[in-house]
N, C-alpha and C positions, 0 to 999 in steps of 0.2 A: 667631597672626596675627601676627598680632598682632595674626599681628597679634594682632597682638596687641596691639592696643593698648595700649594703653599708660596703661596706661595706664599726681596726690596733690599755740585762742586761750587762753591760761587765766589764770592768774592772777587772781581775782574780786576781792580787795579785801573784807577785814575777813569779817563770815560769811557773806558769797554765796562766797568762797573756800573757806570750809570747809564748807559745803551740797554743792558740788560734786566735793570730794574723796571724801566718804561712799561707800563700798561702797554698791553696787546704785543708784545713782542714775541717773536717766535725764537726756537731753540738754532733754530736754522740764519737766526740775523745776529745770534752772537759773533762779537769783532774775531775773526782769525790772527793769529802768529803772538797771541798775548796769552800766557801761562795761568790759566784757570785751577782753582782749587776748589770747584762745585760748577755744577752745572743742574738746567733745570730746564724741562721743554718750554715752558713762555714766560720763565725771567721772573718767577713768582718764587724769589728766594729767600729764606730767613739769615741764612747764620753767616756771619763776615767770615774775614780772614784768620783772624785772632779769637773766634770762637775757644769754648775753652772745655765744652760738653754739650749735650742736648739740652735742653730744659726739663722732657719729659724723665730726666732719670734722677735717682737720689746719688750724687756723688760722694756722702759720708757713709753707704750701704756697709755695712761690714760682710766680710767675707766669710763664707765656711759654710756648714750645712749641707744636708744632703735632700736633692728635691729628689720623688718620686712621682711622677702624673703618665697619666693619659695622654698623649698627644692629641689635641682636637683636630689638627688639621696637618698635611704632609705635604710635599711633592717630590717628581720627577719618578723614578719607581719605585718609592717607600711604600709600605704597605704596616699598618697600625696591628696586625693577629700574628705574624709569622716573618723573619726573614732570614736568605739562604746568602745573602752576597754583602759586599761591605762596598761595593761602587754604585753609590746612588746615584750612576751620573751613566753610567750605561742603558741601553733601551729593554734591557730584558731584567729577568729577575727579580726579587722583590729585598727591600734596602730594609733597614731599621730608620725610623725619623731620624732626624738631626742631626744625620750623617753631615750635613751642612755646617755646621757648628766647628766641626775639625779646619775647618778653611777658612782661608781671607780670601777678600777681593779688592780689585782694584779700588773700589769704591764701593760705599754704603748705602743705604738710603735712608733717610731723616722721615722717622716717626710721624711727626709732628704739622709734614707737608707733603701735599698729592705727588711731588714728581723729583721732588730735588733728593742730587745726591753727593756725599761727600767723599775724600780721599781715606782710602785706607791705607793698603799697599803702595797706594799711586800718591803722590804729595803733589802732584798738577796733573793737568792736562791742557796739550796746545791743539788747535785745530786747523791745519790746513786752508788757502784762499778757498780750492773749493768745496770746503766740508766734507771731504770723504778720507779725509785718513785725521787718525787721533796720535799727537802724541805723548805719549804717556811718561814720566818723571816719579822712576821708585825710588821708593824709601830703604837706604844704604842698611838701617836695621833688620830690614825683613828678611826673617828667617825660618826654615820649616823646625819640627817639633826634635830632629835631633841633630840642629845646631848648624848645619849647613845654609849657606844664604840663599835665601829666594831672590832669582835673576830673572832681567828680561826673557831669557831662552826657555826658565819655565813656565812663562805667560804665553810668549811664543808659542811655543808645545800644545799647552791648554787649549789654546783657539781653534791651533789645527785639528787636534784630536777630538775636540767637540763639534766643531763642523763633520766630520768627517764618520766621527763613530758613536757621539754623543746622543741622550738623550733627547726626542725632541723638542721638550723643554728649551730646550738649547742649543740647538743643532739650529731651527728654523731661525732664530734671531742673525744667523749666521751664511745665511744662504748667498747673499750679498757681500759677503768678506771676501776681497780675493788677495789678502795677505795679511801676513800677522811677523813682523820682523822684529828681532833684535837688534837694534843698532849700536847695542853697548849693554855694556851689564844691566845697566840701570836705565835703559832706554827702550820702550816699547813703542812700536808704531803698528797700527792697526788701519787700514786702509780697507777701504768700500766703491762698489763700482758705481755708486752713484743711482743706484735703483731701491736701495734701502729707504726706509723711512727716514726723518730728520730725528726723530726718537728714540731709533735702533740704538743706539749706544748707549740711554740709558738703564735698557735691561742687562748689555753686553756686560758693560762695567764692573754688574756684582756676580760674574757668574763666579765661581771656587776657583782659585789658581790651583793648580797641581805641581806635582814632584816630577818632573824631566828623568830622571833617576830613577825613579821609583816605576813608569810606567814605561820604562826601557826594560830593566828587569821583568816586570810582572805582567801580566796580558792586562788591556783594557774591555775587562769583559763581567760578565755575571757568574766567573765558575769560582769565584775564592772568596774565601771567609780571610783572607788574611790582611786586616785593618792597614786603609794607605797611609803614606807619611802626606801630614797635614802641617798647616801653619797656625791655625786657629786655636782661641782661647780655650778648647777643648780637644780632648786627643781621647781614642777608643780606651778602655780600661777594659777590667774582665766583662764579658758577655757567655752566654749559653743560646748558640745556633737556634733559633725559632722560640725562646723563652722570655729571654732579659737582654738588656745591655746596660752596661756606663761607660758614662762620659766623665772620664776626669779632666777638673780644671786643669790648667797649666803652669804651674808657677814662674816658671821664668818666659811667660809668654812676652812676647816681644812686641805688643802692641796693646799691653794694657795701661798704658797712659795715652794711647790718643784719643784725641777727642772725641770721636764719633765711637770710643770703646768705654769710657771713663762712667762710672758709674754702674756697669752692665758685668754681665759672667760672674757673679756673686758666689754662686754654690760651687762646694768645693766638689759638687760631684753632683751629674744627673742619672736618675737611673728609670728606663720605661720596661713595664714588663707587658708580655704579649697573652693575650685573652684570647679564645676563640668565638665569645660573645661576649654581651653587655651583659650580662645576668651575672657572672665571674669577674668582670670588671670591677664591678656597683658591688659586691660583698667583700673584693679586697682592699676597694677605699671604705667599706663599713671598718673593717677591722684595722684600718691603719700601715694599710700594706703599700698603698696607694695615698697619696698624702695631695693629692688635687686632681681635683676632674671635671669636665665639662659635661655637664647632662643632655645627652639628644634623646631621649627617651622621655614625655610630656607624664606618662603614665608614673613615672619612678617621680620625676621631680616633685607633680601633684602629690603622690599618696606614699611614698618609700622613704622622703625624710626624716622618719621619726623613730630613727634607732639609737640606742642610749648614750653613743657618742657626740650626736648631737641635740640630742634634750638636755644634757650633761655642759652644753658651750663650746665641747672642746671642738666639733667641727662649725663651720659657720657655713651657709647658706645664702648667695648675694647674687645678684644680677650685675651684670657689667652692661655700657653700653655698648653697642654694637660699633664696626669701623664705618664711616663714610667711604665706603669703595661699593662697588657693582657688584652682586652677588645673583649667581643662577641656579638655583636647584631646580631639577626636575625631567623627568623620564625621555632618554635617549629612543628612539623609532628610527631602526638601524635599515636606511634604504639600500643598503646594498643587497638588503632581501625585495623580491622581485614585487611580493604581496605590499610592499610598505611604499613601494615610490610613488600612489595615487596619493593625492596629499587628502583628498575628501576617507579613507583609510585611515590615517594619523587621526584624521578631526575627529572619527567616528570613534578611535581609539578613546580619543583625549574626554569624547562627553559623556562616555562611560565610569569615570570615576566621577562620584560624591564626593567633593572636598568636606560639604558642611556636614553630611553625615561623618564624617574620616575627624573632621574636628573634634563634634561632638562627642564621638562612641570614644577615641583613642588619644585624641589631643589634649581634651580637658578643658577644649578652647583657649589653645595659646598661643596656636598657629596663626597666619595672615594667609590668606592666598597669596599667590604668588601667579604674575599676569606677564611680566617682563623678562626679558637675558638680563636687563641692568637694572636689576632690581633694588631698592633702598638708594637707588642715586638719579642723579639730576639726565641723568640718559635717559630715562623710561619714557617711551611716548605717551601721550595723552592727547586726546580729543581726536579734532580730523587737523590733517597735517599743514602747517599754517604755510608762510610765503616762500620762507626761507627753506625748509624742508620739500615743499614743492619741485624750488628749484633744481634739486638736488634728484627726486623722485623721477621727474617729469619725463625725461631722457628713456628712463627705464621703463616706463608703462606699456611695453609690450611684450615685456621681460616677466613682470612680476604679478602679481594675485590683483585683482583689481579690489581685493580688501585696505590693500595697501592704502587706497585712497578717499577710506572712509573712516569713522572713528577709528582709534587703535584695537587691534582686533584681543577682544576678552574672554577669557572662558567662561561661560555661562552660569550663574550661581543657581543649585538643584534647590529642590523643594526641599531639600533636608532626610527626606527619608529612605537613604539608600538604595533604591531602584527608581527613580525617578521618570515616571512614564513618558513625559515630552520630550526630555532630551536622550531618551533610550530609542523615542519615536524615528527624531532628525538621527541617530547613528542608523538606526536601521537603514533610512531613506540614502544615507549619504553613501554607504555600503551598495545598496541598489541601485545607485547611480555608477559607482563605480565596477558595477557587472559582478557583483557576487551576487550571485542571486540562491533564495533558501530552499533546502532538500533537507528535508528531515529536522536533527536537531541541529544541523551548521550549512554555512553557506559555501558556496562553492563557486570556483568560478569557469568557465568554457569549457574547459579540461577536463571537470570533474574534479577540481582538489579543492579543497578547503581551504578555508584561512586561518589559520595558525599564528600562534602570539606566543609565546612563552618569555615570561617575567625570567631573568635572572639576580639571584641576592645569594649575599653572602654571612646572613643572619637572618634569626629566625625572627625578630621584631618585624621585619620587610614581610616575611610571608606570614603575617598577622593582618597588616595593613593594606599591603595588596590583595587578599583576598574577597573580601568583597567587590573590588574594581574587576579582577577576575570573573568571579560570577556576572556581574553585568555584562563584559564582554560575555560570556556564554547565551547569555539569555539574549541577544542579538542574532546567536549565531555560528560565533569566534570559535573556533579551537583553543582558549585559554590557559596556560597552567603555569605554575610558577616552579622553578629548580632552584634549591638551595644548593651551591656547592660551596668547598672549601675557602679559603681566602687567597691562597697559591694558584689554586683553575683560576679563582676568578678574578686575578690578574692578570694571568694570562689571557686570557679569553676575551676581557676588553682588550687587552695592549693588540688583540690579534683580529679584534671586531668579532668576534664570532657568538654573537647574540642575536634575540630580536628586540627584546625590552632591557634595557639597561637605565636604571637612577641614578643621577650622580650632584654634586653641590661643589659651585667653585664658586672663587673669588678672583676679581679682576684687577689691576691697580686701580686707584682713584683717577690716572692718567692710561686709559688701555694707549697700546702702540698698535700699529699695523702689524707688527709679529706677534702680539698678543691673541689679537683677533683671529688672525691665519690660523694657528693653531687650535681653533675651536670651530671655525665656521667655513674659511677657505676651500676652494677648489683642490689643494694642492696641497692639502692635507688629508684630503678624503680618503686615501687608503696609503699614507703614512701609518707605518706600525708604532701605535705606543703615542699616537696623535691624539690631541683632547675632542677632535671630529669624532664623536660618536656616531652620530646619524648619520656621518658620509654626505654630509652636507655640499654640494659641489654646485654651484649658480651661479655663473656670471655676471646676473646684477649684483649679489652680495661680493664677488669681488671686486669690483667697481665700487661697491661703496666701501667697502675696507679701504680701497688705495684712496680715498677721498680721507677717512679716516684719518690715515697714515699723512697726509699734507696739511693737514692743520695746522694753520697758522697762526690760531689765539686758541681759547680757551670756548667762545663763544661758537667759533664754527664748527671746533672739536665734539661740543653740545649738541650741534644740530646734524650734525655726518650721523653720529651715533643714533640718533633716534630716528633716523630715517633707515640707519641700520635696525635696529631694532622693530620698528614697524613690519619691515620684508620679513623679518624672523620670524615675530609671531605669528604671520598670514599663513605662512608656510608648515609652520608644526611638525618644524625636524623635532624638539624639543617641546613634549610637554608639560605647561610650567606647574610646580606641586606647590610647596609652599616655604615660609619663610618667618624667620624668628628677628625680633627688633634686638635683641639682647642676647649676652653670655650667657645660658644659666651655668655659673659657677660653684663648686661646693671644695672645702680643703681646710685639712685642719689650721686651728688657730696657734699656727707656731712661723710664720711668715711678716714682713714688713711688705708694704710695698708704694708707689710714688701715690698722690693722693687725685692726679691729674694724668689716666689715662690718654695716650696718645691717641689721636682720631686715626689715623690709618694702621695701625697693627697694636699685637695686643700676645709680644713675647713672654707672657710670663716667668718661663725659665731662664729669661735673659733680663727682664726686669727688676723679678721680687729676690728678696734675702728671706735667710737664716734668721730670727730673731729668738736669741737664747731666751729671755726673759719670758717669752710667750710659750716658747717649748716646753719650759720647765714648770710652768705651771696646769699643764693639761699630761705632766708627764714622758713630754718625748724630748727633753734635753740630754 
């Protein structure tokens, strides 16, 4: 997706410090009533008290410059082609990226490591004997963008109004709050009933504080373009409704010396302009209109590099590497259509696409399959499921796919040449097991109706790629077709389910939480509007293994919950997996600095890299 969304305290003082350092400790056995300034889910923390930056940032960066890119990756209801509303934090409408950027939060998250996070707004946090209420200790400088102090009362606000009307992004981590109080200006307390995760609060932490003021006056909704008052090292500047936006830096931002800020927000201005395709995209970074971009397009990266700004030097050409986090691309099969909840239906779906013809003809071969939801990390099952995963399984085995309990289940690799007769055989058969049986050119099922599939995309790359998986599906039988619409329907339309084939690509933390998971795979998101539940995924054992999930108590059973999640996933084929890239492909012209040591869990570049005059000036853009 991003969307992909997008989607990120320590040092304890005397031996609540070193209780927390201890191998295998849990978040949940950090000491209560001592004033933390980081926290981390199992005490796997880097930076002390006296911290003074990241490691991963240059803190001599010089300031100024103006970046121009592509957003590779978004969340909550950002949308990369078009946007009509400036609250990316509401469930409807479609945001401009980095709407985020305008905001502080209580806390950060450190680059650099799976779960830890630091003070931003907040300069502590204490935590109650029985772990469900936080209290929080703000920073007397915090102030929004025209000069009034940011107070407990507008974190207060925040919490309520995101439980309450917020995105789900945000709303679900919140389900389990049943107070959010001001006890002083500068005193937040956040209290939980006790059925939260032990790791709910390290999403909670960084969600955007808001204006008490500002969303007293203004509705909290998706009908205004009129930019909110923020705290953050960036504030809205000019923009053109569904075109362009910027973001100008801040100058007298009021937290650009703390440490978790120092080094970072470098450009004196970001600006994203909106495409209706990659094809306009990829000519306005030829021309220098676009000054960084990410290529998901195998075809352009292969054979489109070689326009004279970059044979010339002045663009440059690189691979980054990719984050150690969980990553899921791959096609949503939306059960809330009646044809879609035989899961032998999905399988039959899923064998009908050629990966290695899809590589070959379109990819360039650059692609990986893609087998797993936790793909590129230490969650993905493999083999058949050993003692400990057993354990966990064992309970459920009249619950779940009895694949569950044999190798992890994989999609079949084709002969290669795009109609692949055996496994077009097994869709056929699995279709006729599940009672469609064939009348003419489609099948049908008791009733007389057909079976019906229709891809939705919101670019015409998708309806190049999909289309011979299409055809397979027809030649089985399927009513097949693909709809291109707009990028506004087709926000909508997922935020409201109303698909049957949807593709989609996210990113998980290096540390998922049990509100993470909920929001893609839970029961109790299945026809939440604007929930990352595509497929209306609703099964009892996978809720059961989410709450397993969500108690993890080291990092090792965190391991084995997940992949015994992951195993039900697969069998199941709410989600068919497509495929998956080890690397950034990055391209941007040679007028930027940036750190030399890439962070393993994110990869901000507009909060990383700088201006570098010297580089500018000599390809011309000084």
């Amino acid at each position: 997706m991003t969307a992909v969304p997008r989607r990120d305290f320590l040092a304890l003082g005397g031996a609540a410090a070193a209780a927390a350092l201890l191998p295998g400790k849990a978040f949940a056995d950090i000491a209560t009533g001592t004033k933390l300034h980081g926290l981390s889910a199992f005490g796997d923390l880097k930076y002390g008290p006296d911290f003074t930056h990241f490691d991963y940032v240059n803190v001599d960066a010089p300031a100024g410059g103006i970046f121009n890119f592509s957003p590779p990756n978004w969340g909550y209801n950002q949308d990369t082609q078009t946007f009509n509303t400036m609250n990316s934090f509401a469930d409807k409408g479609d945001a401009p990226p980095r709407m985020e950027m305008c905001f502080d939060g209580l806390m950060v998250r450190a680059l650099d490591e799976p779960d830890a996070v630091y003070g931003q707004i907040a300069d502590g946090v204490t935590l109650s004997e029985d772990r469900n209420s936080f209290t929080f200790s703000l920073r007397p400088e915090a102030r929004f963008h025209d000069g009034t102090p940011l107070t407990a009362q507008d974190a207060a606000f925040t919490f309520k109004l995101y439980k309450d009307k917020g995105h789900p992004d945000l709303s679900l981590s919140l389900t389990h709050m049943v107070d959010a109080v001001a006890v002083d200006d500068r005193t937040l307390r956040l209290t939980f009933s006790g059925k939260q995760s032990a790791r709910t609060v390290l999403n909670v932490v960084e969600f955007p504080i808001l204006s008490k003021a500002f969303y007293t006056a203004n509705p909290f909704d998706s009908s205004q373009l009129n930019p909110p008052l923020g705290s953050g090292a960036y504030k809205v500047g000019r923009f053109s409704a569904g075109a362009w936006i910027e973001y100008d830096r801040v100058a007298d931002y009021w937290g650009r010396d703390l440490p978790v800020n120092r080094g970072q927000n470098n450009f004196d201005r970001i600006r994203i302009e909106f495409y209706q395709n990659r094809t306009a995209g990829f000519e306005a970074f030829k021309k220098g209109e676009i000054t960084y971009r990410e290529e998901f397009t195998s075809r352009v990266w292969a054979t489109a590099y070689d326009f004279p700004a970059l044979t010339a030097g002045k663009v440059v050409k690189h691979e980054f590497p990719a984050e150690k986090r969980p990553t899921m691309q791959g096609t949503a099969v939306n059960q809330r259509r009646e044809q879609f909840r035989d899961a032998r239906v999905r399988q039959a779906i899923a064998l009908c696409f050629d990966f290695e013809w899809t590589r070959r003809n379109f990819f360039y071969g650059s692609y990986e399959r893609s087998q797993s939801c936790f793909e590129k990390s230490d969650f993905r099952a493999e083999g058949v499921p050993p003692t400990q995963e057993l354990a966990l399984l064992e309970p459920l085995r009249s619950q779940v796919p009895a694949e569950v309990f044999g190798q992890a289940v994989a999609q079949p690799a084709s002969d290669g040449s795009g109609r692949d007769r055996k496994l077009l055989g097994q869709a056929a058969k699995l279709l006729a097991a599940a009672g469609w049986k064939r009348s003419g050119d489609f099948v049908v099922n008791g009733r007389g109706g057909r079976l019906s599939a229709e891809f939705m995309v919101d670019d015409d790359t998708f309806v190049q790629v999909y289309s011979p998986w299409v055809a397979n599906m027809k030649a089985i039988g399927i009513d097949a077709t693909i709809r291109l619409v707009d990028s506004a329907q087709y926000q909508a339309r997922q935020a409201t389910f109303d698909f049957d084939l949807l593709s989609a690509a996210f990113s998980f933390s290096a540390t998922p939480t049990r509100d993470d998971l909920e929001g893609f795979f839970h029961s109790r998101t299945a026809n939440l509007s604007g929930s990352r539940n595509l497929p209306g995924t609703s099964d009892p054992a996978i809720d059961a293994l989410i709450a397993t999930v969500g108690a993890a108590k080291d990092r090792e059973s965190l391991t084995v919950a997940m992949r015994a999640l992951d195993r039900v996933l697969r069998a199941r084929c709410d989600w068919i997996p497509s495929w998956f890239l080890a690397n950034h492909r990055s391209a941007y012209w040679d007028m930027f600095g940036f750190p030399e040591q890439k962070p393993d869990f994110g990869f901000p570049v507009e909060t990383l890299w700088w201006f570098d005059k010297g580089k500018a000036a000599k390809i011309g853009k000084g």
